[in-house]
C-alpha positions in Angstrom: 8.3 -3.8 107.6 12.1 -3.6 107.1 12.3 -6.0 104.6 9.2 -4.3 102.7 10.8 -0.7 102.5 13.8 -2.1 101.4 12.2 -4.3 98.8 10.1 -0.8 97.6 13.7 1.2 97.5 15.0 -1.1 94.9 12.1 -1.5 93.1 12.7 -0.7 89.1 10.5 2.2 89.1 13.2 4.0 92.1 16.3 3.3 90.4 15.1 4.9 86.7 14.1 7.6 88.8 16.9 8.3 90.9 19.3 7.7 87.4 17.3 10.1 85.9 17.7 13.0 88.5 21.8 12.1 89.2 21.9 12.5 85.2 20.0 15.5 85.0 22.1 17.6 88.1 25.2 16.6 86.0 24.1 17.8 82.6 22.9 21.7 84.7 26.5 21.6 86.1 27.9 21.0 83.1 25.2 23.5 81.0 26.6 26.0 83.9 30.2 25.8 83.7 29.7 25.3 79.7 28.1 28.9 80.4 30.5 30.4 83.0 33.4 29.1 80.6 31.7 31.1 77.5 31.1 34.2 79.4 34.6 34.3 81.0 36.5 33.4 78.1 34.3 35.1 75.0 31.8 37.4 76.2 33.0 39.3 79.4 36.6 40.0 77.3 34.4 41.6 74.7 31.7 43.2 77.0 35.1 45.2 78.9 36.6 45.9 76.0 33.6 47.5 74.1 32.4 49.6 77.4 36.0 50.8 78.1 36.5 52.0 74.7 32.5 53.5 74.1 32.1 55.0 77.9 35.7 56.9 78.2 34.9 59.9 75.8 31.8 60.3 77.8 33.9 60.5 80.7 36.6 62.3 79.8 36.5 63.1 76.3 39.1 61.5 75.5 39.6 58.2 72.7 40.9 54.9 74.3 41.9 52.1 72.5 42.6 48.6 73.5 44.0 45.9 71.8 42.5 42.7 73.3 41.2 41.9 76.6 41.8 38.5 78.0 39.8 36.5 81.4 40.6 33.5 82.5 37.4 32.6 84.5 39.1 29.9 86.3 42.1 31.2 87.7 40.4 34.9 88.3 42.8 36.4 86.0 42.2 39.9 84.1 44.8 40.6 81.4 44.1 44.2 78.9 46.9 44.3 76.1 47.5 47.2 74.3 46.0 50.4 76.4 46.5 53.6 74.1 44.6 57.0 75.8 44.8 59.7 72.9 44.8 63.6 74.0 42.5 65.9 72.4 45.5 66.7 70.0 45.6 62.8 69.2 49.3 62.3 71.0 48.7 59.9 73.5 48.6 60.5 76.9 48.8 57.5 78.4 49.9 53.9 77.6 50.0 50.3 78.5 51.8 47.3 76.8 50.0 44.9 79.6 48.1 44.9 82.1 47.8 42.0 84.7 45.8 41.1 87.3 44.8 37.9 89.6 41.8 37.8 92.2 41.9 35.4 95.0 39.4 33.1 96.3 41.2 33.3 99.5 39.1 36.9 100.0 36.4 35.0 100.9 38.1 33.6 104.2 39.8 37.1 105.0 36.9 38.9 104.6 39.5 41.2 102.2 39.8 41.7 98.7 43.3 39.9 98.0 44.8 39.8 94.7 48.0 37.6 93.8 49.1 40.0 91.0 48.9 43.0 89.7 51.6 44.4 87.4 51.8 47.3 84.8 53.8 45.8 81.8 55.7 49.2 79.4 53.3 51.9 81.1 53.8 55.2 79.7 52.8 58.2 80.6 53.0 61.7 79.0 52.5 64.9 81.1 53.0 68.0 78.7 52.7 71.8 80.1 51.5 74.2 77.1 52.5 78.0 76.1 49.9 78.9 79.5 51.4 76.6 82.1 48.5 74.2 82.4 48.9 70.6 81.6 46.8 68.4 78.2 44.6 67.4 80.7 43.5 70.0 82.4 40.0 69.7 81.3 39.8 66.3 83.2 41.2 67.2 86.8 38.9 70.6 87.0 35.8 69.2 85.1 32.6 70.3 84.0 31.6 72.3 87.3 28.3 70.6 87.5 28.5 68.5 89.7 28.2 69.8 93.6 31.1 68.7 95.9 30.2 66.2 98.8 29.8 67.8 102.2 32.4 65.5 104.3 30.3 64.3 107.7 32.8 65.2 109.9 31.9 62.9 112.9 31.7 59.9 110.5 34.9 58.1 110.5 36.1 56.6 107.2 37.4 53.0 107.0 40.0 51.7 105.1 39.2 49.3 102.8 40.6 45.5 103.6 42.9 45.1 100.9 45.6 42.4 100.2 48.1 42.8 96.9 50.6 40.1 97.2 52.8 41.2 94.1 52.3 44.8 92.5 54.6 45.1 89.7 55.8 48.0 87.4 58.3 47.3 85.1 60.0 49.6 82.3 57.6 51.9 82.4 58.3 55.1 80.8 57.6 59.3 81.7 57.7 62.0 79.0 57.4 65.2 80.3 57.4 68.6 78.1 56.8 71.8 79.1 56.4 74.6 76.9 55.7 77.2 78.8 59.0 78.2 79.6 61.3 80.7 77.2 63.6 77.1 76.5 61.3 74.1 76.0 62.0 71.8 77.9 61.6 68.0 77.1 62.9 64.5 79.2 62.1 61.2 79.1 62.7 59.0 81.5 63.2 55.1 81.7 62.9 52.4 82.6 61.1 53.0 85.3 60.5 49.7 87.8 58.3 49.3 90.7 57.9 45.8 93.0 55.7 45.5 96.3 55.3 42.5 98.1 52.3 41.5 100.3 51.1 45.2 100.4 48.2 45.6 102.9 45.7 47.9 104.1 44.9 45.1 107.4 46.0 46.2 110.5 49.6 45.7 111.7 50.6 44.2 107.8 53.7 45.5 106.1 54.9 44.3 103.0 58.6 45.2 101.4 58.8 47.2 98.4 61.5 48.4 95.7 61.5 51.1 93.1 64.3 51.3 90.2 64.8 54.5 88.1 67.3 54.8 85.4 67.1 58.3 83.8 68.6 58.9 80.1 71.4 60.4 81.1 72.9 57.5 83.6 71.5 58.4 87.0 70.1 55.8 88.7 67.6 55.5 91.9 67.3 52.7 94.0 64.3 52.8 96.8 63.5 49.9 98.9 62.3 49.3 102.1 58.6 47.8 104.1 55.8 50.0 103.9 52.2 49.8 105.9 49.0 51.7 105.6 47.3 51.0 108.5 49.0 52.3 110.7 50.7 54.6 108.2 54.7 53.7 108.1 57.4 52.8 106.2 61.3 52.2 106.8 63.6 51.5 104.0 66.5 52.7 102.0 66.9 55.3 99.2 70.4 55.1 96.8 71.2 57.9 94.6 73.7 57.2 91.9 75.4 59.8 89.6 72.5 62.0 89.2 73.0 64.2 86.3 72.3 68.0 87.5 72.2 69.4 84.4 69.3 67.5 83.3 67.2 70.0 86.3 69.4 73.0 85.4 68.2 72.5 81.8 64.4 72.8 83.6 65.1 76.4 85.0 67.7 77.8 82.6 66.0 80.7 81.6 65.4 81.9 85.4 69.4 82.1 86.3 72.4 83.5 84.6 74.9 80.8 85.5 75.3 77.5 82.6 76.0 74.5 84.8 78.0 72.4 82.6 79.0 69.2 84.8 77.7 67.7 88.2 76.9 64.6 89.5 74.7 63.7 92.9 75.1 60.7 94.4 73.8 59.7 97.7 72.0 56.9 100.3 70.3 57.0 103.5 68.1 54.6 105.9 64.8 56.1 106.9 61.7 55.6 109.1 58.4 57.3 108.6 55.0 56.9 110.7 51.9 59.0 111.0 51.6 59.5 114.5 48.8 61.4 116.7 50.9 64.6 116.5 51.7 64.7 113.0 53.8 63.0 110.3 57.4 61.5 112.3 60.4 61.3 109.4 64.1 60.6 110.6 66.9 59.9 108.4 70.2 57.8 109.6 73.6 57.1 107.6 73.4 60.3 105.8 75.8 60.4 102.4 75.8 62.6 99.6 78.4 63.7 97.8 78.3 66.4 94.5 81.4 65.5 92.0 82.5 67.4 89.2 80.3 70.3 89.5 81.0 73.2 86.8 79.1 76.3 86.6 79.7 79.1 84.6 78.1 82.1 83.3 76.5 82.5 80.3 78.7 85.1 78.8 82.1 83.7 79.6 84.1 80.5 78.2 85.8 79.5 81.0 84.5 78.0 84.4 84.1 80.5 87.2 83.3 77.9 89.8 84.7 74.5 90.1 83.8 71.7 92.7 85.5 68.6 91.7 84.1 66.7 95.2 81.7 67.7 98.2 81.1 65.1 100.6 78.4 65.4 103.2 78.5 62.1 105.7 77.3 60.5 108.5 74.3 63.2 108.6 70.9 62.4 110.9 67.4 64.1 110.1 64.7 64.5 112.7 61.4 66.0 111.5 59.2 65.8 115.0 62.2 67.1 116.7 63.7 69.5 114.1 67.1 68.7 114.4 69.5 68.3 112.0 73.1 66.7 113.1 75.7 66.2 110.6 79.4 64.6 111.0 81.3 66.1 108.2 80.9 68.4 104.9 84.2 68.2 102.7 85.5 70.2 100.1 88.2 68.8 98.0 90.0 71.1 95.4 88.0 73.0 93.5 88.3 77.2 92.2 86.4 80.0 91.8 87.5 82.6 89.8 85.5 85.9 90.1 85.6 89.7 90.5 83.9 92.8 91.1 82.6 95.5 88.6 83.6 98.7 88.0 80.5 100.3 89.7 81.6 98.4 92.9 79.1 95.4 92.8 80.2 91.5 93.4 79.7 89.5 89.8 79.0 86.5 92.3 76.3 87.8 93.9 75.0 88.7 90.7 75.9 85.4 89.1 73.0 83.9 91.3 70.5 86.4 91.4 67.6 85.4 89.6 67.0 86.4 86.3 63.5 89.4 87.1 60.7 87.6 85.7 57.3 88.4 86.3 56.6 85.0 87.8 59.7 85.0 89.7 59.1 88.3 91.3 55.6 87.0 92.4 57.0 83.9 93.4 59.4 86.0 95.9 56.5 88.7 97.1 54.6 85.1 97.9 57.7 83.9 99.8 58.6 87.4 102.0 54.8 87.4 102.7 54.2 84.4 104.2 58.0 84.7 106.2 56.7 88.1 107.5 53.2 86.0 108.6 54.5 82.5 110.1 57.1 82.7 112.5 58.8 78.7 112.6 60.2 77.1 115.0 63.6 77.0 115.8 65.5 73.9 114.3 68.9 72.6 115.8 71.1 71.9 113.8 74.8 70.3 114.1 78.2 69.9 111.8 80.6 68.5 113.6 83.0 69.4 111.1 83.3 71.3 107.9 86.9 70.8 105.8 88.0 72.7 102.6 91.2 71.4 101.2 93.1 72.8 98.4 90.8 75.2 96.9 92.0 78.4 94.9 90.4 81.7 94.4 90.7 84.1 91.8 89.2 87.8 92.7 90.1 90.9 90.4 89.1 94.4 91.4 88.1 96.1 88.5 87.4 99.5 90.4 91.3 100.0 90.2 93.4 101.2 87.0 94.4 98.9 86.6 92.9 96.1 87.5 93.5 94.7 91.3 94.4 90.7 91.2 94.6 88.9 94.1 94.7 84.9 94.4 94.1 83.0 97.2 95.8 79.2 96.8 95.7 76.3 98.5 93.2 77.1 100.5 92.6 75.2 103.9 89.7 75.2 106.1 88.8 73.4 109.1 85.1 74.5 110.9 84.8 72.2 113.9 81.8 72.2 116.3 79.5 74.1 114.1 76.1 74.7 116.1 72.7 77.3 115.5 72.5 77.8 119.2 73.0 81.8 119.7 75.5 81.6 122.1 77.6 79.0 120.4 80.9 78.9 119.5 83.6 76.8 117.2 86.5 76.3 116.4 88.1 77.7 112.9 91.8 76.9 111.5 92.6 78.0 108.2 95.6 78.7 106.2 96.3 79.6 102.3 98.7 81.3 100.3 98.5 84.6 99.1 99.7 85.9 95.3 102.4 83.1 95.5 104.3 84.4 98.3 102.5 85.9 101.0 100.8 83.2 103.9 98.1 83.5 106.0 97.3 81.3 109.1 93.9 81.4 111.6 93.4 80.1 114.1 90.4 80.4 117.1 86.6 80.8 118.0 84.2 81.8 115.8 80.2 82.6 116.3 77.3 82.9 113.5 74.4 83.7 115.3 75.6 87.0 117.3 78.6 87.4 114.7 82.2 87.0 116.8 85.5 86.0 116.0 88.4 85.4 118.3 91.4 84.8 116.3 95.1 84.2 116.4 96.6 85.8 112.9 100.0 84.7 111.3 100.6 87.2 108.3 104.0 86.4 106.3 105.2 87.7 103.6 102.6 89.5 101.9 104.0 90.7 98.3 103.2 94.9 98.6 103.4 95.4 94.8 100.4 92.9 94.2 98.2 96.3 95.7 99.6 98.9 93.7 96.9 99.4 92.1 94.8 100.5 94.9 97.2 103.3 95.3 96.8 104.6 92.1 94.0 106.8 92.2 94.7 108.9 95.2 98.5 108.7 94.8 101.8 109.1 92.7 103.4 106.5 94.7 104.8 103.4 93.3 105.5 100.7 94.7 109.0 98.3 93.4 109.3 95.9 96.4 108.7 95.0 100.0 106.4 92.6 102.0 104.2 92.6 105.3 103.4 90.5 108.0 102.0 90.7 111.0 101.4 88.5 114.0 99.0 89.0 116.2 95.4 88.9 117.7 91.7 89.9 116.2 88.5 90.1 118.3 85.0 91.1 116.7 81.3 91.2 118.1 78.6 92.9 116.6 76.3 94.3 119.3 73.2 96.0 118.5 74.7 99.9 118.9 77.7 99.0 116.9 80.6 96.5 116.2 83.2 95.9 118.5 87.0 95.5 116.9 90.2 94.9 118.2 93.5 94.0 117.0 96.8 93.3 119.1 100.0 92.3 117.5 103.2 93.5 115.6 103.2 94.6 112.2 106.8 94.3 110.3 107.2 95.8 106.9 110.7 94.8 105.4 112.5 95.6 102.1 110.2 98.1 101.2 111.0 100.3 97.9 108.5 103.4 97.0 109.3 105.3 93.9 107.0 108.4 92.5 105.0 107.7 89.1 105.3 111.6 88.4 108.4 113.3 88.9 110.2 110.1 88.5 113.0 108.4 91.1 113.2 106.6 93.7 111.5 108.6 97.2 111.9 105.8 100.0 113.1 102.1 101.4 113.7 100.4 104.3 115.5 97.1 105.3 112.5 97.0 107.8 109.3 98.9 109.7 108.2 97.2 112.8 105.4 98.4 114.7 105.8 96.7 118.2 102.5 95.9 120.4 99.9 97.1 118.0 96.4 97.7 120.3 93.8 99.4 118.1 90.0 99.6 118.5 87.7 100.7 116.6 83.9 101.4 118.4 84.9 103.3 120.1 88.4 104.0 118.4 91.7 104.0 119.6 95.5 103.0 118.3 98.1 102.4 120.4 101.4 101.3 119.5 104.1 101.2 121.9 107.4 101.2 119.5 108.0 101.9 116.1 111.5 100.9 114.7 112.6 102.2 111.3 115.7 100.4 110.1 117.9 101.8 107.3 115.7 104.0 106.1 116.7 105.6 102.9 114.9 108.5 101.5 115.1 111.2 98.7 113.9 115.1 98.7 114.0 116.5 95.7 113.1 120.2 94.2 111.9 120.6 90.8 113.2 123.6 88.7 109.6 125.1 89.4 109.9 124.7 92.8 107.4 121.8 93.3 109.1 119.0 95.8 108.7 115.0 95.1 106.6 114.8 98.0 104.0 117.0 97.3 103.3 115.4 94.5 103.2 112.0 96.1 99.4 112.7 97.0 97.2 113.9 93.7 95.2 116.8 94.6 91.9 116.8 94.7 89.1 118.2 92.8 87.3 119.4 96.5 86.8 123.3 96.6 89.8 125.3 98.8 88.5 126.6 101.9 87.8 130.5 101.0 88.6 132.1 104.4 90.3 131.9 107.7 86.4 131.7 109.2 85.6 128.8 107.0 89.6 127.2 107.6 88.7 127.1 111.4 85.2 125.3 111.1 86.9 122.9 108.9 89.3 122.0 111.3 86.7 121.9 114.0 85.0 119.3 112.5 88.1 117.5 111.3 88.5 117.7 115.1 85.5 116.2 116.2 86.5 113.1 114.0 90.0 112.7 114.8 91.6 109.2 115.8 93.0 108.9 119.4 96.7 108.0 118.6 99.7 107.4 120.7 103.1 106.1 120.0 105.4 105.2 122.9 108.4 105.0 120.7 110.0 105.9 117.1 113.2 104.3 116.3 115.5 105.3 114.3 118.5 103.3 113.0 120.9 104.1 110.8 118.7 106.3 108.2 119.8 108.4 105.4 118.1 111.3 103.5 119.4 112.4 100.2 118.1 116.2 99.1 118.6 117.8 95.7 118.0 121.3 94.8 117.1 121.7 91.2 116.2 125.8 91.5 119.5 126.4 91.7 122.7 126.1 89.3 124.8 123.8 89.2 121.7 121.9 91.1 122.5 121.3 94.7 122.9 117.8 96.9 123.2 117.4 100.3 123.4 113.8 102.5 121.9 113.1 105.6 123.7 109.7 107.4 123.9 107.7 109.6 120.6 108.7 111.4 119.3 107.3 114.8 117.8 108.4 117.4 114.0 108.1 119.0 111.2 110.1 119.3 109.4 109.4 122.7 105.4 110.1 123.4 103.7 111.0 120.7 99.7 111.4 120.9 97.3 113.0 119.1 96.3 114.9 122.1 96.5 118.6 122.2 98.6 119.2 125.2 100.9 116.2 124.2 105.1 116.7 123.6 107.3 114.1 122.5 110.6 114.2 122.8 113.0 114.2 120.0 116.7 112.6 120.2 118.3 112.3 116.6 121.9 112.5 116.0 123.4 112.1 112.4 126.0 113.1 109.8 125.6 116.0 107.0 127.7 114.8 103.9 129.5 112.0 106.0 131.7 114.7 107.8 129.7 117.4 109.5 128.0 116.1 112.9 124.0 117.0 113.4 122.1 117.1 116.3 118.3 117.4 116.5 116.5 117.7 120.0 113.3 119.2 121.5 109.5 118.5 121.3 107.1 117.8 118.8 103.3 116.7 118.6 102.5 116.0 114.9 99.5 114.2 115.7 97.3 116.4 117.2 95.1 118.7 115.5 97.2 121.8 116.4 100.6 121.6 115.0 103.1 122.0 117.4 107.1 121.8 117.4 110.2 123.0 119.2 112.9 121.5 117.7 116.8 122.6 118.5 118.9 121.8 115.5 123.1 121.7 115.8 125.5 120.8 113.4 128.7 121.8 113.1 132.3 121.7 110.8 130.5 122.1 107.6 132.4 122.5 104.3 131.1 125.8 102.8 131.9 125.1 99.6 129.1 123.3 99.4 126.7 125.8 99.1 128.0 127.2 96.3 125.0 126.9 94.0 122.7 129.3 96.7 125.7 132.0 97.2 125.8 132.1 93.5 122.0 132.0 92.9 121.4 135.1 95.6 124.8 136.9 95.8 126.2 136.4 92.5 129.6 134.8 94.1 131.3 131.0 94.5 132.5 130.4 97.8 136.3 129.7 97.9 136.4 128.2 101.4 135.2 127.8 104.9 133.4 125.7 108.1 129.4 126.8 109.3 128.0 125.6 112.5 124.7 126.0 113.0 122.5 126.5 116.5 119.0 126.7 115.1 115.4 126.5 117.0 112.5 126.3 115.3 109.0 126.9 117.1 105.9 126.1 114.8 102.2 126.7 116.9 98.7 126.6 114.5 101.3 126.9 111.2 103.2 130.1 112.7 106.9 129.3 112.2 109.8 131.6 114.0 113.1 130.6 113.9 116.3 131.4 116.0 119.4 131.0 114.1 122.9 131.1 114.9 125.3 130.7 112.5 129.2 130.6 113.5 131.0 131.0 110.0 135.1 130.1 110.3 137.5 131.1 107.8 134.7 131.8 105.2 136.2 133.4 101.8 134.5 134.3 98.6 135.8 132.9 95.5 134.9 133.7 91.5 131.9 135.6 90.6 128.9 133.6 89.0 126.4 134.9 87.0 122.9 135.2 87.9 120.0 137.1 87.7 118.4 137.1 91.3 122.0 137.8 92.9 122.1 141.2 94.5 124.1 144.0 93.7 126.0 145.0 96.6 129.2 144.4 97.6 129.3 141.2 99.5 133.0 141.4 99.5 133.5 143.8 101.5 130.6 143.2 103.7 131.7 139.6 105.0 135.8 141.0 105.2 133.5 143.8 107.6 132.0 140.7 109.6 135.3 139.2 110.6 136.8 139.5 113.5 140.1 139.0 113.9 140.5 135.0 113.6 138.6 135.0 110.5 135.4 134.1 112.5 131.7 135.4 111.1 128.9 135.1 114.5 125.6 136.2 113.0 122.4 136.2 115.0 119.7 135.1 112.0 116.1 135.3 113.3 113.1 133.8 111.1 109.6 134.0 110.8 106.5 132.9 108.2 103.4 130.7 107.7 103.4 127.4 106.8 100.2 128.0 104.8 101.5 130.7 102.3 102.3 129.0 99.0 105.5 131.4 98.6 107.1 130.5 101.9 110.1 128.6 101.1 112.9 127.9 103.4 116.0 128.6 101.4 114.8 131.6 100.1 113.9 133.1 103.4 117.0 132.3 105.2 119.0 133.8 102.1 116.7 136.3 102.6 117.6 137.1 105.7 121.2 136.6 105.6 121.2 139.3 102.6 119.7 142.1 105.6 122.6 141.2 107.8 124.8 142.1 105.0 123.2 144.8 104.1 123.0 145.9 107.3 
């Protein structure tokens, strides 16, 4: 039977059949791929290309072209050459030099759809904003309206597609963007714009790196690379900023600020990590640096720069979304100006300078922002500086509220914030220094707070140039200032509660080479070698000042009268334009409430030491002069309390040969004015007065010595006087001509007076108001002096 079957298998008829069928399977393969190889190469190209181009204005109304379309059926290959989308305007909206793209027969085995390529050769893309703020294509995102929106089934849960790219490219790809809508177009293009991912994923537990390269026309560069993964969501990486222009954003939103920013550059880098957790989107941020170089901004009305930063440097900063902390290691500030001032109606130019410009759309934009503040309350972030320097910047403020204008610069300028915190109850440290109008120097040093404002600081104070304030003098005062400099040492504390702020200030206060002229009457009123104020304490809520010496050091000072009787002094303080109180009711109510705002004052002790007062008399002719010298003395206890008496010790010279003594008690701070004051002097040469015995008794004075015992008592402006006035040897010389000398005979009066060694004791009592406008104090002991002779 074997041999049969097998003789049957190879019979002739078998083999022409089984020829025949090999044959005809080999001529259907090759009528197939024949097929597959016409439809891949000729007919699919031209089947995408004409249903692209014919079903996209249905879609979108819109008119692509494409150039040619390319399939390569063998190695799964798609390439479209030449992608032009018009707008409805005809300016093309987007654009494609090549697009490539490579299937995988692996997909079969992963059960994913896995492509080897996929790149984006020249893409371009142009986004343009018209005169109403919406985009060309607006038409496209909001459609038609006809169709209904899908109803999301909540409980069904969405699976990510199983997707495998093992190269998706962009390369110099280009973004126009335009946006008309503004008052300044605005127009940027920016390329070359690069993209790479490798072995991108949406499988489970896959991440593939990635890298993104932007070069923007004006030189900034941005570097982005890192591993990214979609399922779960994540990426880590690394983001490089280089030389950022930022006058290609001012440019953006010029017409919403007032400031030009002419320069600046950003630069920066940091490593990051992001996941989608259960609780929300996790970002942190490591290796924090940024730095802003050459930045220039200046407003639009001026030439020059008002604000110059030639480097900031933020570094080693780390950024914690889930936990909302922010810690940074140090922000520097390295040279730099700013030159700015205040107006005439009082307000800052710098806070202006960055107020936005009051726009309709800005205003909404800020009602939209103070809104939602006053309806979500945020959590509290934490944030960190470890330290915040400023080196060698210079500042520039003028006043212009003054006549004239009030310039003061700050220099060299040196700031050191160390252990900065936004915990309330923190505290860090601050040490600053700079240099004030060229000579003057200030030093800082302590603890500071931000979040319940306080400062506890040590102040250093030298040298501060006097004359660079004269301007704020000015307007309430004839007083000019030629020389002299401050400084004070010492120590400020500040905390703002809730009822009020707390301030005090402890130190000494010196005030040397000081030199005050006045503006009006002309010539020089007072100088000192020096002023200290000893173991300063004042305090203001509630307020106090407390000094407990006060030395005055060669004190030189100048009284003069004007032929109209008005004294330098007086006019040192202009007058006014405030209505005069009409009546002694209306004086008393005045000083009532003056009262209730007084300042509690006290001095332990005021110094004198070796002062001088010059006095000239211009009323009277020839004028006359007089010399107070060699001054010193102290003044113990005064307060601003009622009840409170100081005692005065003063002992001088009159003209450099006649001894003066003034003791007694004063309190010139309180509210009352008080005094009783014992004046002596003795051995005074006569002939001195000439010019007043020839103004009110018509007659020189040819010789002779006056002592003088005087008290003075002044309560509530009420002045009475007790003098005693021992005249020795005192003889009338020539007559002098005037018109308010009296017409008696003085001659024989004062020969009347003397006893028999020549000696004159007269008993001269004095009283007046301090208040009446007519009450002067030559005149009234003149006055006086003429009863006694008349007498």
């Amino acid at each position: 039977m074997t041999e049969e079957k097998q003789t049957n298998s190879n019979s002739p008829l078998n083999r022409l059949f089984g020829d025949r069928l090999s044959r005809s399977w080999r001529l259907w393969g090759l009528i197939l791929l024949l097929t597959y190889t016409l439809l891949g190469f000729f007919a699919a190209p031209y089947i995408i290309k004409s249903q692209l181009v014919a079903k996209t204005p249905e879609l979108i109304d819109r008119q692509l072209d494409i150039k040619d379309v390319k399939l390569n059926p063998f190695a799964l290959s798609l390439t479209i050459e030449g992608i032009s989308l018009a707008d409805l305007d005809a300016v093309e909206l987007f654009g494609l030099d090549r697009l490539y793209v490579n299937f995988e027969t692996s997909s079969l085995f992963r059960w994913a759809w896995t492509f080897s390529e996929i790149s984006f050769s020249q893409p371009t893309f142009n986004l343009r904003i018209d005169e109403s703020g919406a985009p060309s294509f607006i038409d496209i995102i909001e459609g038609d309206g006809s169709a209904e929106p899908e109803v999301a089934d909540s409980n069904a849960e969405e699976e990510m597609p199983r997707l495998v790219i093992q190269l998706f490219e962009v390369t110099n790809g280009q973004f126009i963007f335009e946006d008309r809508s503004i008052a300044t177009p605005y127009n940027q293009t920016v390329d070359p714009l690069s993209f790479k991912l490798v072995d991108f994923s949406t499988l489970p537990e896959r991440e593939g790196p990635y890298g993104i390269n932007l070069e923007l026309p004006d030189g900034g560069k941005i570097h982005w690379e890192g591993e990214v993964s979609v399922n779960p969501i994540r990426s880590e990486g690394k983001l490089k900023l280089d030389a950022l222009p930022l006058t290609t954003a001012w440019r953006y939103v010029q017409d919403q600020v007032r400031f030009s920013l002419d320069s600046g550059f950003l630069s920066g880098a940091f490593d990051y990590d992001f996941r989608m957790g259960n609780s929300g989107p996790e970002f942190t941020a490591n290796g924090l640096k940024v730095g802003l170089n050459s930045i220039e901004i200046r407003d639009k009305t001026h030439n020059e720069n008002d604000i110059e930063f030639p480097k900031i440097t933020i570094s080693g900063g780390k950024f914690s979304l889930h936990q909302q902390t922010v810690h940074i290691d140090e922000v520097s500030i390295e040279g730099g100006k700013l030159d700015t001032f205040m107006n005439e109606d009082g307000s800052l130019h710098l806070e202006q300078l960055f107020a936005p410009v009051e726009t309709v759309a800005v205003a909404e934009t800020q009602q939209s922002v103070q809104d939602q503040d006053a309806s979500t309350e945020e959590a509290l972030w934490s944030f960190e500086l470890d330290r915040a320097l400023v080196k060698a910047f210079n500042v520039r403020f003028v006043d212009r509220t003054t006549q004239p204008d009030a310039e003061i610069r700050l220099d060299d300028i040196s700031i050191a914030l160390t252990s900065i915190t936004n915990q309330p109850d923190a505290r860090f440290g601050l040490d600053a220094s700079l240099t004030l109008n060229d000579t003057g120097f200030l030093k800082i040093s302590g603890d500071v707070a931000a979040m319940e404002p306080m400062a506890d600081l040590s102040l250093d104070v030298a040298t501060v140039p006097l004359k660079d304030f004269q301007a704020y003098l000015n307007q309430d005062t004839n007083i000019e200032i030629i020389d002299g400099n401050a400084s004070l040492k010492g120590k400020l504390f500040y905390k703002e509660s809730e009822k009020d702020s707390n301030i005090k200030l402890t130190g000494k206060l010196d005030i040397a080479d000081f030199i005050s002229e006045n503006r009006w009457a002309g010539g020089r009123v007072a100088s000192w070698r020096g002023l200290t104020l000893d173991d300063i304490d004042l305090k203001l809520g509630p307020d106090q000042l407390d000094i407990k010496k006060v030395t005055l050091d060669r004190l030189r000072a100048r009284v003069s009268i004007h032929k109209n009787g008005a004294i330098n002094l007086d006019s040192l303080v202009k007058v006014s334009d405030a209505p005069l109180v009409s009546d002694a009711s209306d004086a008393s109510h005045a000083v009532a409430e003056e009262g209730a705002d007084s300042f509690p004052m006290t001095i332990g002790v005021v110094q004198l030491k070796n002062a001088a007062v010059s006095f000239i008399d211009n009323t009277v002719a020839p004028r006359f002069t007089s010399r107070l010298s060699k001054l010193q003395g102290t003044i113990k206890g005064l307060s601003s309390e009622n009840l409170a008496r100081a005692d005065v010790d003063i002992s001088g010279q009159v003209d450099d040969y006649a001894k003066l003594l003034v003791t007694g008690q004063i309190n010139p701070l309180s509210e009352n004015l008080y005094s009783d004051i014992k004046l002596t002097f003795s051995d005074y040469d006569m002939a001195s007065l000439t010019p007043y015995t020839g103004h009110y008794i018509g007659r020189a004075i040819d010789k002779g010595r006056i002592s003088l015992d005087l008290n003075y008592r002044v309560s509530e402006n009420d002045l009475k006087g007790e003098n005693k006035v021992l005249l020795d040897q005192f003889n009338l010389g020539q007559s002098v001509e005037s018109e308010e000398a009296i017409k008696l005979p003085v001659g024989l009066a004062v020969a009347m007076l003397k006893d028999a060694k020549g000696v004159i004791d007269i008993d001269l009592p004095v009283e007046g108001n301090l208040d009446d406008p007519k009450f002067r104090m030559s005149g009234m002991i003149f006055g006086a002096l003429r009863n006694v002779i008349t007498k």
